[in-house]
C-alpha positions in Angstrom: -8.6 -2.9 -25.2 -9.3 -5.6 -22.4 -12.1 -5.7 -20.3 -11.3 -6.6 -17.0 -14.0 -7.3 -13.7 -12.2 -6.5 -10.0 -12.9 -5.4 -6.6 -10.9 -2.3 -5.6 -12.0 -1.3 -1.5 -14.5 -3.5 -1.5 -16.1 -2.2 -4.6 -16.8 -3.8 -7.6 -15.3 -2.3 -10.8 -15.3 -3.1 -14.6 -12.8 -1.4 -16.4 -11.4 -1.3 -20.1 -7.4 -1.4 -19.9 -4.6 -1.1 -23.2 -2.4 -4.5 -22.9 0.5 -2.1 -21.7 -1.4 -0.3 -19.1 -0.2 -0.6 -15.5 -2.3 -1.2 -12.1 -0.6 2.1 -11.1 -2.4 4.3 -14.8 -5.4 2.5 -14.1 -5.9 3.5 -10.2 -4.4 6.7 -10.3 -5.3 8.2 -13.9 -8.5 6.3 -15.2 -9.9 5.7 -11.1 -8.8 8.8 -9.8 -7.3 7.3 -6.7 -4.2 9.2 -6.4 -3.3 8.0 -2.8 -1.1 5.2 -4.5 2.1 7.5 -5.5 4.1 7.3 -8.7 7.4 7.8 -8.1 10.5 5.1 -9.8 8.1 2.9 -12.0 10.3 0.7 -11.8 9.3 -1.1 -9.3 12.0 0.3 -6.5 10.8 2.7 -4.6 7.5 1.2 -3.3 5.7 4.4 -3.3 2.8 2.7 -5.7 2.1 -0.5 -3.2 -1.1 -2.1 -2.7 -2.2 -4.9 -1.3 -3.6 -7.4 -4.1 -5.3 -11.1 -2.6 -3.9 -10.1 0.4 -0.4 -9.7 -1.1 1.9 -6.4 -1.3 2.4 -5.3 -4.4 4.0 -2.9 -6.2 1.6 -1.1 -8.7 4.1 0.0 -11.5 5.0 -3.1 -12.7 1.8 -4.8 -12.1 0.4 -5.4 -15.6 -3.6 -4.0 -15.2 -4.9 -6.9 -17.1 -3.4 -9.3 -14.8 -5.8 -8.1 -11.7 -8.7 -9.9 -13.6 -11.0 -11.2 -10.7 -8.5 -10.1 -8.0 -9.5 -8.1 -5.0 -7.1 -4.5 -4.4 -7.1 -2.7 -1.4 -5.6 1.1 -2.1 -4.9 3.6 1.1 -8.3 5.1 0.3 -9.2 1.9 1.0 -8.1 1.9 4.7 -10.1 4.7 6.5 -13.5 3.9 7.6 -16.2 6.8 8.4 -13.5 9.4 8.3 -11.3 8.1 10.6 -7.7 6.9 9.6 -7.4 3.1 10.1 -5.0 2.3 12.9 -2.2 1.9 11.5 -2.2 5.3 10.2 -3.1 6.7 13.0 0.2 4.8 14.8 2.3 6.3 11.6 1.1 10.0 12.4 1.7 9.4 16.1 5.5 8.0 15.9 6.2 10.8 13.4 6.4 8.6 10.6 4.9 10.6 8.1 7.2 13.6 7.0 6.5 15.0 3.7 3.8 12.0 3.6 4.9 10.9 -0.3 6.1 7.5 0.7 4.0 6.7 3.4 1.1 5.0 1.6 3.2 2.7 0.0 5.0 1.9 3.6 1.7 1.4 5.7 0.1 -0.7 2.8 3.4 -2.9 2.9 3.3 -3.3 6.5 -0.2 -3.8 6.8 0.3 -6.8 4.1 3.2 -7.9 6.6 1.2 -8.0 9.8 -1.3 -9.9 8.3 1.0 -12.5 7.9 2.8 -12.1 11.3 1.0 -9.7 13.9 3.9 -10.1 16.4 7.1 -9.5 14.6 10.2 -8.0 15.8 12.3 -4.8 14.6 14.5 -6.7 12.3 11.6 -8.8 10.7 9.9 -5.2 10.2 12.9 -3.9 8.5 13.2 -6.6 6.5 9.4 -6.6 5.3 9.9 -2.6 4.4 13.1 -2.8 2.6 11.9 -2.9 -0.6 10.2 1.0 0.4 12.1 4.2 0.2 12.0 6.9 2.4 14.2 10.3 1.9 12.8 12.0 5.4 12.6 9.4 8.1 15.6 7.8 8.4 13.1 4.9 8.8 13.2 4.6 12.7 10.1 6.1 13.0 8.3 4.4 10.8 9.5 1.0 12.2 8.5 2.3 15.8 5.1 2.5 13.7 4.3 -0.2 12.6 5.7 -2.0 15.7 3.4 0.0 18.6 0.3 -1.2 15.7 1.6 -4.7 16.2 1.6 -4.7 19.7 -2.1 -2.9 19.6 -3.3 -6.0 17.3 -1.5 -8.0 20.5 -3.0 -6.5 23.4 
């Protein structure tokens, strides 16, 4: 077993991992945060993103021991006092959410995107998402998302 020291939503947490053990087992089985979805663990999909340093990642492949010291930020992460963050909010209002098993991974992608550019356009926002799968959407609506967000972090 490793012992390993990280902040997960602004928390600090010390947790014994196996060598093998993935971000994903630790956040969802030993943490009980089961907002990050398994789904390909593979590394596909993008159902199991998070945002790591400021980074999206994808949680399957993510070694465990390898988030020594580093700061994750899960969808439980997002919502403060009750209330969805706004992004979320702009993914239930464009319709993005349908059956809702993807989404997590999509919003914590794009909000890992817009910190890195607040004003993009639709083809820079596909482009950030296509490493996500979505089997409802058709992913129009979740691009008209997570561009009326941008343009909120623009007004």
């Amino acid at each position: 077993m490793i012992t390993i020291h990280l902040t997960i939503n602004g928390k600090p947490v010390t947790a014994e991992v196996k060598p093998e053990q993935t971000l994903l087992s630790l956040l969802r089985g030993d943490l009980e945060l089961t907002g990050t979805k398994e789904a390909c663990s593979i590394g596909e999909c993008g159902a199991c993103t998070v945002i790591i340093n400021g980074k999206a990642v994808k949680s399957c492949i993510t070694p465990a021991a390898q988030c020594d010291g580093k700061e994750i930020i899960t969808i439980e992460g997002l919502a403060e006092n009750n209330e969805l963050h706004p992004l979320q909010k702009c993914f239930v209002e464009a319709n993005a959410v349908q059956c809702g098993f993807c989404t997590p991974g999509f919003v914590m992608c794009a909000l890992a995107f817009l910190q890195e550019n607040p004003n993009p356009t639709r083809d820079e926002i596909r482009h950030a998402i296509s490493g996500n799968l979505c089997r409802c959407t058709g992913y129009e609506y979740i691009i008209d998302a997570i561009e009326n967000y941008a343009k909120q972090l623009n007004a």
